[in-house]
C-alpha positions in Angstrom: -2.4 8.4 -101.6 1.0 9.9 -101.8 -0.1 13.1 -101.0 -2.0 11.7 -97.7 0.9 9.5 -96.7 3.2 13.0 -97.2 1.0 14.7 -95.2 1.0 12.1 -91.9 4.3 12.9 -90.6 4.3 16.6 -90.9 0.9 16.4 -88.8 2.7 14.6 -85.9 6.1 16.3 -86.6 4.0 19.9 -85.9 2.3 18.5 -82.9 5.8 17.2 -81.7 7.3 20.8 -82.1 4.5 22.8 -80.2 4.2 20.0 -77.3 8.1 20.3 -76.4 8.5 24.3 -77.6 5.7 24.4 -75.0 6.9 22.4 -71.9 10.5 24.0 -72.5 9.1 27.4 -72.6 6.8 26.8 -69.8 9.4 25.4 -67.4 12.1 28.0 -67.7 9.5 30.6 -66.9 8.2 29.0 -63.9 11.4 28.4 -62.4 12.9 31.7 -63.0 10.0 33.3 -61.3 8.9 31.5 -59.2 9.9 33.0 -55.9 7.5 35.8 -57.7 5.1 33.0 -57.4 5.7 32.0 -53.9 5.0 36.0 -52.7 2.2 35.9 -55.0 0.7 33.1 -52.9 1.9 34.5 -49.1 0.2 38.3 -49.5 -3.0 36.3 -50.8 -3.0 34.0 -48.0 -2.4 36.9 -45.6 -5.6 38.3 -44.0 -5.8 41.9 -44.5 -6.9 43.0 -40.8 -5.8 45.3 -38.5 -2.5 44.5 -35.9 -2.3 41.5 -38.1 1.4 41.3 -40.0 2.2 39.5 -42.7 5.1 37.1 -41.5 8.8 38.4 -42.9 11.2 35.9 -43.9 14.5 36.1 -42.0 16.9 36.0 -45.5 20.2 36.9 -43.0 20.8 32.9 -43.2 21.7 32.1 -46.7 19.5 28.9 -46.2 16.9 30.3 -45.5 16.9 31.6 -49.3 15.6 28.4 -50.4 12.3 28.9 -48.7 11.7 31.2 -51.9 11.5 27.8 -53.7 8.9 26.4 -51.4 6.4 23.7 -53.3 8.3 24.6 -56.7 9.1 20.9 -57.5 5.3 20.1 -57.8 4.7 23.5 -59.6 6.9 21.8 -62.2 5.3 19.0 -62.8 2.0 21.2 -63.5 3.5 23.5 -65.4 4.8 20.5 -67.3 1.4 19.2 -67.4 -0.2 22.4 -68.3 1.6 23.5 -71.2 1.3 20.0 -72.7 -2.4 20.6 -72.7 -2.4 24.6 -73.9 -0.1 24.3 -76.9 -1.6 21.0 -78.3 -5.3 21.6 -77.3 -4.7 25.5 -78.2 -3.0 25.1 -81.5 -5.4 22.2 -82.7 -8.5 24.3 -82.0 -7.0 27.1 -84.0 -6.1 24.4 -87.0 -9.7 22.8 -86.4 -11.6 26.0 -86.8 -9.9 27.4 -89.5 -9.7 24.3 -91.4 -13.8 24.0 -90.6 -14.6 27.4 -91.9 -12.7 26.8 -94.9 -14.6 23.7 -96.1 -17.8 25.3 -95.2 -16.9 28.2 -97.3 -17.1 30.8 -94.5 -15.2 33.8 -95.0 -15.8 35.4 -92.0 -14.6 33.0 -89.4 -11.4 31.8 -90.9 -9.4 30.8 -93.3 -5.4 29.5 -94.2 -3.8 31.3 -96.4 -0.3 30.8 -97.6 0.1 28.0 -94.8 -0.8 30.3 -92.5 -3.8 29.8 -90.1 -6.1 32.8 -89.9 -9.0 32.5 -87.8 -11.4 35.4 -86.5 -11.4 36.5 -82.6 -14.3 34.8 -81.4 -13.3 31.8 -82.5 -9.9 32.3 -81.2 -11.5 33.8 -78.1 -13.4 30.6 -77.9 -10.6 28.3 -78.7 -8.5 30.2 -75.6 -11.4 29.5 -73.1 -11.6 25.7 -74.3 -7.9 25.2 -73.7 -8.1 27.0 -70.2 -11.3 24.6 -68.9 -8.6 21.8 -70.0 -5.7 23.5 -68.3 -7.9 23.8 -65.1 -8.6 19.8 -64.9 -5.0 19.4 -65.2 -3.0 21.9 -63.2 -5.7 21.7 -59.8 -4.4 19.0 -57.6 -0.8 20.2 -58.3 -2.1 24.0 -57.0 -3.3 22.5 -54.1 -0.3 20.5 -53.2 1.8 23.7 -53.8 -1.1 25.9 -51.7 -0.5 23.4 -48.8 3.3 23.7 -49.0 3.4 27.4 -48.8 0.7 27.9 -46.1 2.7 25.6 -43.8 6.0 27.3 -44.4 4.4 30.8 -43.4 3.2 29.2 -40.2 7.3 28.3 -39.9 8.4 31.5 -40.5 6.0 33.3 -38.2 6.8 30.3 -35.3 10.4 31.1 -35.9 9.9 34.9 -35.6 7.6 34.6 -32.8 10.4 33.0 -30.9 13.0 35.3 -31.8 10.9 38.0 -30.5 10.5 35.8 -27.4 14.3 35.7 -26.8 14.7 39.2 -27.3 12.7 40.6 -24.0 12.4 39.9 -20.3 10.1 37.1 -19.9 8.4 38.7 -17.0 7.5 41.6 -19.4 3.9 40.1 -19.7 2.7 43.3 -21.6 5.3 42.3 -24.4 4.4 38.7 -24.4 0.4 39.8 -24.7 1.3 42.2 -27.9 3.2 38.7 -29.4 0.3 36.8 -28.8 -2.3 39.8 -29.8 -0.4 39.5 -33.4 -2.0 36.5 -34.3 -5.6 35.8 -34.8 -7.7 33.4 -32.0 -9.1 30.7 -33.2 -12.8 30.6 -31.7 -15.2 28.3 -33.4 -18.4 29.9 -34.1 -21.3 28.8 -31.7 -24.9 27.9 -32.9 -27.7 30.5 -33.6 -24.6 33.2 -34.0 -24.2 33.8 -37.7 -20.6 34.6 -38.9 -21.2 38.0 -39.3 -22.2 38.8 -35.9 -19.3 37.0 -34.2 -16.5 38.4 -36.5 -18.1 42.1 -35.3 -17.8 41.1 -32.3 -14.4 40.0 -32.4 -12.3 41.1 -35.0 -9.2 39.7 -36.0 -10.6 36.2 -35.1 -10.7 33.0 -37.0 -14.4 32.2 -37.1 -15.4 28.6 -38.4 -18.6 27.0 -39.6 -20.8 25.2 -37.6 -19.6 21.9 -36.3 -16.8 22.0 -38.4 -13.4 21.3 -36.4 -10.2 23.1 -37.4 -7.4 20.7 -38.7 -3.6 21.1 -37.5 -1.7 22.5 -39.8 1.1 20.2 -39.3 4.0 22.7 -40.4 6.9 19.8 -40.0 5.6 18.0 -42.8 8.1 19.6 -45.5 8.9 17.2 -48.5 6.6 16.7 -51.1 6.0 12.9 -50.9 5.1 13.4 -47.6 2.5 16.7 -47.7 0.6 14.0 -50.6 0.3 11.3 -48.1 -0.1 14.3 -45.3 -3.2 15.6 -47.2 -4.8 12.2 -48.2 -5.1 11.3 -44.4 -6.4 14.6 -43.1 -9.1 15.6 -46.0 -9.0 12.5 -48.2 -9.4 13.0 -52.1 -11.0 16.2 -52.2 -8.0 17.6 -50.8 -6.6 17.3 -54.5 -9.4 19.2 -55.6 -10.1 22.1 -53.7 -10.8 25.2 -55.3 -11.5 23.7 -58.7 -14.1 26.1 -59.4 -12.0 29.4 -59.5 -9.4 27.5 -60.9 -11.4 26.7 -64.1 -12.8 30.0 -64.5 -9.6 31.7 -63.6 -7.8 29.9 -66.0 -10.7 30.0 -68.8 -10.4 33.5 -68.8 -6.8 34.4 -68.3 -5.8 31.7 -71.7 -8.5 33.5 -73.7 -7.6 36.8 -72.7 -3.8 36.2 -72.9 -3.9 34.1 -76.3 -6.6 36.7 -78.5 -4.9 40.0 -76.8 -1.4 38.1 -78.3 -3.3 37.3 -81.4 -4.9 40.5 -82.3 -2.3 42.3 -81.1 0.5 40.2 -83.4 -2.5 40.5 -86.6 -2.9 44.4 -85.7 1.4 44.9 -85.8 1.7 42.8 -88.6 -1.1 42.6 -91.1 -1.0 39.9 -93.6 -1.8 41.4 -97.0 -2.5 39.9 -100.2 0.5 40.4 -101.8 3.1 39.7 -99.0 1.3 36.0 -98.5 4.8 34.6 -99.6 6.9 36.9 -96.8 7.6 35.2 -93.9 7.7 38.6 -92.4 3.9 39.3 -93.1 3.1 37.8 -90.4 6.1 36.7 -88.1 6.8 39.6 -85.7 10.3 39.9 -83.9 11.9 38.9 -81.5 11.0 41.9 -79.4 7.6 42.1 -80.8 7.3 38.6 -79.4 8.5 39.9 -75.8 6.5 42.8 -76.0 3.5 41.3 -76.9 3.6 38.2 -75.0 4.2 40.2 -72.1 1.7 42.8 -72.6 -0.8 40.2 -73.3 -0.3 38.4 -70.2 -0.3 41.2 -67.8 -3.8 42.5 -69.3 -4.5 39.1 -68.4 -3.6 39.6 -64.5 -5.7 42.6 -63.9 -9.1 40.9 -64.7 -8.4 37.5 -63.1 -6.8 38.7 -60.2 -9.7 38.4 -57.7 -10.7 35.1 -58.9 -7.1 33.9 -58.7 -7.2 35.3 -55.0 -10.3 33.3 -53.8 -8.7 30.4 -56.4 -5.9 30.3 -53.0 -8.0 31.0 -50.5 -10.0 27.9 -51.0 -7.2 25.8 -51.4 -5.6 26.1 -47.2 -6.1 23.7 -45.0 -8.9 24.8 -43.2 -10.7 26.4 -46.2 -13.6 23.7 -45.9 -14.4 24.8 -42.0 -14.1 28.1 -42.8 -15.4 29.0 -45.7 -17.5 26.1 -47.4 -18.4 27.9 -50.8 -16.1 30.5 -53.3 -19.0 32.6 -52.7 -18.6 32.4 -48.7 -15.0 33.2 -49.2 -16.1 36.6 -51.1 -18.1 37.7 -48.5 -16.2 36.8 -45.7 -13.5 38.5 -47.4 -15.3 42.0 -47.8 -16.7 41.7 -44.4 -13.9 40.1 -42.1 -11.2 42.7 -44.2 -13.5 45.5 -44.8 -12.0 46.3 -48.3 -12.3 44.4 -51.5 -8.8 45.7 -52.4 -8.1 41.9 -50.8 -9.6 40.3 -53.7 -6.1 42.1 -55.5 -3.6 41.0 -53.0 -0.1 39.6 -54.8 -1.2 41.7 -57.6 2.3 43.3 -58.0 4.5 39.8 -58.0 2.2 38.3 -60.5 1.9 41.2 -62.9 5.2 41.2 -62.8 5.5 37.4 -63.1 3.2 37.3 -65.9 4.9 40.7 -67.6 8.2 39.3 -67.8 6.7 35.5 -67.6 4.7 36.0 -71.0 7.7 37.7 -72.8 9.5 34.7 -72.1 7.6 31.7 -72.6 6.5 33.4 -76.0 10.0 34.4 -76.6 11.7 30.5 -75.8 8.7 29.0 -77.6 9.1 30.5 -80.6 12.8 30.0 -80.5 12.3 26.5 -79.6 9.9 25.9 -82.2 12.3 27.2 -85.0 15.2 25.6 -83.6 13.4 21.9 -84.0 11.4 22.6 -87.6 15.2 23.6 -89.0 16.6 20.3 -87.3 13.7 18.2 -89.1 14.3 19.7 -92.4 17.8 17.9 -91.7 18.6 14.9 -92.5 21.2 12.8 -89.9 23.3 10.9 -92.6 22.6 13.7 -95.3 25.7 12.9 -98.0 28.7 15.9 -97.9 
């Protein structure tokens, strides 16, 4: 009995120390690069077609710097959200399976030796895409929302540039004011017995919708966050919360299983755990820049594969995603076709390699710190006698 009751509180203690090493890694990250995330999300909302420019932000006005920030209060709270469920979920998995394959008397699929969990790479694979379905439930309705807030602040900026270019020439120079107009798309609904296909060919640079679907406004004033929740609800009703869950749960299913067994077989590769060093903390604890390096290196390996389904992943959540594309796989196609070049499907590669380069170095990097910093404060006792 002692030994159980001796046991209890160490269980929760650990589960205490990932859950907050975890949110407080996850948070830092996100808000020191997010405006990475922001660019991310304008050049994969920006439709790769000829004459049409993506819309610049006018950063002359110091203000104007915070629109770089754009939807990151409710990227918080699911990143918050997020990490809660892939260190708990993630490290219980691991504990699970390793603890399973040790009662069974499996060798080959894990095992814990000195305190240390070792578990095989399937299982760890498996355990990553487990954690990542999870992650998925959890983090869509706060992608949306942040989707939403970003689509509606491009419209802003191109309204505002589009009047500055207005100001800026004679308003009887009606060739100038045609080229203004020319820069962004038409909005022509598509008419029946006339397939998408044929009327995008026939117009390019159009936005063609299904049919009998209506367009909704776009409603670019609507700014704060309490009001683009109540702003959504009214225009597309719950599944506005939900909108590309799909890609969500497979982009997310793949990018925590590739990021979390690359880290793993990476960190097992640098720093074997022999036999005879099963009492060296340093058989299997890399350091501080193997953390960094790996974490990061991990994570951007990551990007490259679930790039394209993280592009359709935003694609599906606009406004108008419903009317004009219906299904992920619609939103491939039309992709391809409307853009002529699948090297769409990698737009905002750049800003989220880099977010995830420097992104995994650091959320590894403050979670591990974290982590030590609270397992030495419970080893300590608050009225320990001098």
């Amino acid at each position: 009995m002692s030994s159980v009751g001796s046991s209890q509180p160490e269980k929760y203690e650990n589960l205490l120390t990932v859950t907050i090493a975890g949110m407080v890694a996850g948070s830092v990250e996100k808000m020191a690069l997010y405006p990475m995330e922001y660019w991310k999300t304008r050049y994969q909302l920006h439709r790769n077609i000829s004459g049409l420019k993506l819309a610049q932000v006018n950063t002359r006005d110091i203000k104007n710097l915070s629109v770089f920030y754009t939807g990151s209060s409710v990227a918080l709270l699911g990143t918050l959200a997020k990490s809660l469920t892939r260190f708990t979920v993630y490290n219980k998995l691991v504990h699970y399976m390793a603890e399973d394959s040790s009662n069974s008397g499996s060798t080959s699929a894990g095992t814990i030796r000195g305190g240390q969990v070792s578990t095989s790479a399937p299982k760890v694979i498996m355990a990553g895409m487990l954690t990542g379905a999870l992650e998925s439930v959890t983090i869509v309705p706060f992608e949306s929302i942040k989707t939403t807030m970003i689509e509606r602040s491009i419209a802003r900026t191109q309204h505002s540039n589009d009047s500055l270019e207005t100001k800026k020439v004679n308003p009887m120079d009606k060739v100038h004011q045609e080229k203004i107009r020319d820069n962004k798309p038409h909005i022509r609904s598509r008419a029946n017995g006339v397939s998408p296909s044929s009327a995008i060919k026939s117009n390019p640079g159009a936005i063609v919708y299904r049919a009998n679907m209506t367009p909704l406004p776009l409603e670019e004033n609507v700014t704060r966050l309490s009001e683009t929740i109540k702003n959504m609800y009214s225009q597309r009703g719950l599944t506005a919360f939900v909108q590309g869950f799909w890609p969500t749960l497979f982009r997310q299913g793949a990018y925590s299983s590739v990021r979390f067994s690359s880290y793993h077989l990476l960190k097992q590769a640098a720093y074997p755990a022999r036999d005879s060093d099963l009492d060296s903390e340093s058989a299997y604890s890399p350091s501080s820049y193997g953390v960094m390096f790996f974490g990061g290196l991990s994570s951007a390996a990551a990007v490259l594969i679930t790039q394209p389904i993280d592009v359709i992943k935003t694609r599906m959540q606009t406004v108008n995603a419903k009317a004009m594309y219906g299904s992920s796989l619609i939103c491939v196609y039309r992709i391809c076709l409307e853009e002529n070049t699948v090297k769409t499907l990698w737009s905002g590669t750049v800003p989220r390699l880099g977010m995830a380069f420097v992104g995994g170095a650091v959320v590894f990097q403050v979670y591990e710190m974290t982590e030590k910093l609270m397992n030495m404060a419970a080893q300590k006792s608050a009225f320990a006698a001098s």
